[in-house]
C-alpha positions in Angstrom: 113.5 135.1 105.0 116.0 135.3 101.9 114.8 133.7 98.9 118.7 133.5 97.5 118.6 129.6 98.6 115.1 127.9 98.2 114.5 125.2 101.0 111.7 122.6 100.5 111.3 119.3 102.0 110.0 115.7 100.2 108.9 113.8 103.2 113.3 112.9 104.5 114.4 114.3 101.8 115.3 118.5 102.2 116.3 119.7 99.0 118.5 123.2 98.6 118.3 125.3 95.9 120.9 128.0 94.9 118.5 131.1 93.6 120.5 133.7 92.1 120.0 132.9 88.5 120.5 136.2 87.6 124.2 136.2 88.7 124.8 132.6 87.8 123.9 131.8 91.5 127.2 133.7 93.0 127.0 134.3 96.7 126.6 138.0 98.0 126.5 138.4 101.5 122.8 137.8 101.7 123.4 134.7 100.4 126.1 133.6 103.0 124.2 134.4 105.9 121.1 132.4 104.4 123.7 129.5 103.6 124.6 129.1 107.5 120.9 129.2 108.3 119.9 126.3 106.1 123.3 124.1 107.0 122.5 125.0 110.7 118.6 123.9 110.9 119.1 120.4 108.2 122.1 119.0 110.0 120.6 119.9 113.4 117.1 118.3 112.6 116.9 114.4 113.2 113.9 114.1 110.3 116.2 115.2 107.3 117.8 111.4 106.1 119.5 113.0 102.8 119.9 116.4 101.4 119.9 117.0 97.6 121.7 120.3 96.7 121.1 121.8 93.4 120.8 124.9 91.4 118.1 127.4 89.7 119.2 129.1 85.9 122.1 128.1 83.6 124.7 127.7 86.1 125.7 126.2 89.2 127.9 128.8 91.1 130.0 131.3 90.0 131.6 131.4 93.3 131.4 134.6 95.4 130.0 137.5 94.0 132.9 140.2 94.2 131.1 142.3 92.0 128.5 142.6 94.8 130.6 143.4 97.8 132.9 145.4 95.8 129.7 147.8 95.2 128.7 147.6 98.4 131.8 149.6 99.9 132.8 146.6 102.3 136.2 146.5 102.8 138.8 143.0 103.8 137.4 142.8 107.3 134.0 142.2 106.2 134.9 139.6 103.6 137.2 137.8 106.1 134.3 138.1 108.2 131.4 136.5 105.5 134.3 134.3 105.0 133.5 132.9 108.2 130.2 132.9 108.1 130.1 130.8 104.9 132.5 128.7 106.6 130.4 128.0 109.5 127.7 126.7 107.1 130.3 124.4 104.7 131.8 123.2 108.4 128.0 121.9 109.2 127.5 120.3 106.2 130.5 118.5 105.5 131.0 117.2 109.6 127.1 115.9 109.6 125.5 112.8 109.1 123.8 113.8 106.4 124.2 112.1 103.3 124.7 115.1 101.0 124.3 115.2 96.9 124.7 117.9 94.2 123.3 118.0 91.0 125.4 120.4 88.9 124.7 122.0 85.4 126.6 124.8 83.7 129.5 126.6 85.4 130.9 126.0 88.9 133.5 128.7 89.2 135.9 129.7 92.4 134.8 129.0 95.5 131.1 127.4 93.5 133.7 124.5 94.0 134.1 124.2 97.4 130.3 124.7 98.0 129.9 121.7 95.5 132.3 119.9 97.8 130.3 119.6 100.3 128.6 117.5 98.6 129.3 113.3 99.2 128.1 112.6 95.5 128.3 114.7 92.8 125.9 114.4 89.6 127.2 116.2 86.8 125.4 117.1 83.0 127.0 117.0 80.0 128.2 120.6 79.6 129.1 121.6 83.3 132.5 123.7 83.5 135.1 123.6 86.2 137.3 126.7 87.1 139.5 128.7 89.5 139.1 132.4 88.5 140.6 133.2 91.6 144.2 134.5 90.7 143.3 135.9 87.6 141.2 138.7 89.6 143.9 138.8 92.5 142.4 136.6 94.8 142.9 133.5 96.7 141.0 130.8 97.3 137.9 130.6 100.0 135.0 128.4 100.7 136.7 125.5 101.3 138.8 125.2 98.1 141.8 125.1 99.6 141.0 121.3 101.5 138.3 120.4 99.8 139.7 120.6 96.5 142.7 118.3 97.0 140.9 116.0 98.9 139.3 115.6 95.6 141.2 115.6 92.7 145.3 115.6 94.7 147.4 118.3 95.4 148.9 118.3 91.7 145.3 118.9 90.2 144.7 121.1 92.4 147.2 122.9 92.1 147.0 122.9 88.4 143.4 124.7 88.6 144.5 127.4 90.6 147.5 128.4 89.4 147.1 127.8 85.6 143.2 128.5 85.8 142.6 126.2 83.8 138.7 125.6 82.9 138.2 121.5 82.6 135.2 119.6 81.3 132.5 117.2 82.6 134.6 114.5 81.3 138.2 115.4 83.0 136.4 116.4 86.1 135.0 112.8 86.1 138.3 111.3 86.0 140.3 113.2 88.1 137.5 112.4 91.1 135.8 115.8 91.2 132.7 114.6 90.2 131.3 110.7 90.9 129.3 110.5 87.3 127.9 112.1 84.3 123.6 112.3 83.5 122.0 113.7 81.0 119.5 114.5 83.4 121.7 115.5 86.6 118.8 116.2 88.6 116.7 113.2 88.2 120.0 111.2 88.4 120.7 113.0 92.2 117.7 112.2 93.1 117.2 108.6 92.6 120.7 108.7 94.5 118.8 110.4 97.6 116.5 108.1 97.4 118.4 105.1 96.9 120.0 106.2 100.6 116.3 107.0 102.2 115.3 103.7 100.6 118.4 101.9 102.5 120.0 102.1 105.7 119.8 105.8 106.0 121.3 106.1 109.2 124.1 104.3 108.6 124.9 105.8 105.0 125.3 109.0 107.2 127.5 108.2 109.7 129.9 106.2 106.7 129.8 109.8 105.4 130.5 111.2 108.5 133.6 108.8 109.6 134.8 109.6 106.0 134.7 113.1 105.8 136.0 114.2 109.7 138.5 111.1 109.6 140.7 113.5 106.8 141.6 115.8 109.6 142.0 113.7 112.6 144.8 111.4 114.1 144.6 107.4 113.2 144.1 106.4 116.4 141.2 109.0 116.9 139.6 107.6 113.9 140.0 103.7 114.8 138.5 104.8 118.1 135.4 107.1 116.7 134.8 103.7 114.3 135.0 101.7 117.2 132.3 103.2 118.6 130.0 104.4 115.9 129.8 100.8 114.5 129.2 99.6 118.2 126.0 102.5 118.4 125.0 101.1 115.0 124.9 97.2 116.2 122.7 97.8 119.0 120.1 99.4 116.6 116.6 97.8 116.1 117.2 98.3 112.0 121.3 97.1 112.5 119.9 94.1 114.2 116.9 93.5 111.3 119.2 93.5 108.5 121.8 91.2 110.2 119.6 89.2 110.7 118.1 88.9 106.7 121.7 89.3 105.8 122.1 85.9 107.9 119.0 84.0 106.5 120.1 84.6 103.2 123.6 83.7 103.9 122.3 80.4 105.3 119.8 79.9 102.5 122.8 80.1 99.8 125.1 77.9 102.0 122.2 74.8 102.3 121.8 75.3 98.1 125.4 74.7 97.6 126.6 71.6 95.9 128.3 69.1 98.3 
């Protein structure tokens, strides 16, 4: 098994780390394939309740490592086709109900941005980076970037990053919607998040995220009706129908204390 993305689990908790420190965590084609492979068995497995994605070394992810498959004689057919394959794995990830967050350090760079994306809340530090570096070595962008970035920060931003490459700090990437907040400690930060989710209506948390993220490329009406019935599923739960039921106590409660 490839050690390029460290998988370990905290009871409902999985936690993925990016391990290519060396290369500021930039994905060969190793890398890729292991990618799928973890997106693939979390999503699929009923016992993961949040995922926390994060990063080994001084930066987040450079993106794809073009240096790598440059060397490695392959030619535009095999990057379309690792293309895919990272694809596949982004596809899993951001269409599950999994709750999903990042905590991000250092540079994210190319399509290190769309991998971020997947993310549903983003943690940033202080001194993280945000680039394109896609045009300026004849490239266009992958991973995601394309959707995921605009869904982010709108098509102007967007725009802006890839065709000016311009690098923006922890600060503008907080108020253009890239990233939800700023820790000093990003990782500690992500994963009181997680656990704030596993702590909470887990199940539901995921299928919010879920209705969210697949509602961006479907028709209204296929959204009102995939609401309809997830919120329906949801009602009929034995924790839906515990909650309502403290959520009506205490409603009561408050009304009897009110002043007449």
């Amino acid at each position: 098994m490839s050690d390029t993305i460290l998988l370990t689990r905290e009871g409902a908790l999985a936690r993925m780390t990016f391990n290519r420190p060396a290369y500021l965590n930039a994905m060969d084609f190793e890398m890729g394939t292991r990618w799928r492979e973890v997106a693939r068995e979390l999503t699929s497995d009923p016992t993961v309740g949040a995922i926390l994605l994060d990063a080994n070394g001084r930066g987040f992810c450079a993106g794809g490592d073009v240096v790598a498959m440059a060397g490695s004689g392959a030619g535009g057919a095999a990057v379309t086709e690792m293309a895919h394959t990272i694809h596949d794995g982004i596809r899993a990830f951001v269409e599950s109900d999994k709750p999903i967050v990042a905590a991000v350090d250092g540079p994210v760079a190319g399509g290190g941005l769309g991998l971020m994306l997947v993310a549903d809340y983003i943690v940033a530090s202080e001194g993280a980076k945000f680039v394109s570096k896609y045009a300026n070595i004849g490239l266009t962008p992958d991973l995601g970037v394309s959707t995921l970035l605009p869904a982010a920060i709108g098509q102007r931003r967007a725009l802006r990053m890839l065709l000016q490459d311009v690098t923006i700090d922890a600060e503008t990437a907080l108020d253009w919607g890239l990233v939800t907040e700023i820790a000093a400690d990003p990782g500690a930060r992500a994963a009181e998040v997680a656990q704030s989710w596993l702590d909470g209506a887990t199940a539901a948390y995921g299928q919010a995220k879920r209705l969210i993220r697949t509602g961006a490329g479907r028709g209204f009406a296929d959204n009102l009706d995939d609401e309809a019935r997830s919120i329906g599923a949801r009602f009929d739960t034995d924790e839906s129908k515990a909650r309502v039921a403290a959520f009506a106590a205490a409603s009561a409660k408050r009304t009897t204390k009110e002043p007449s």
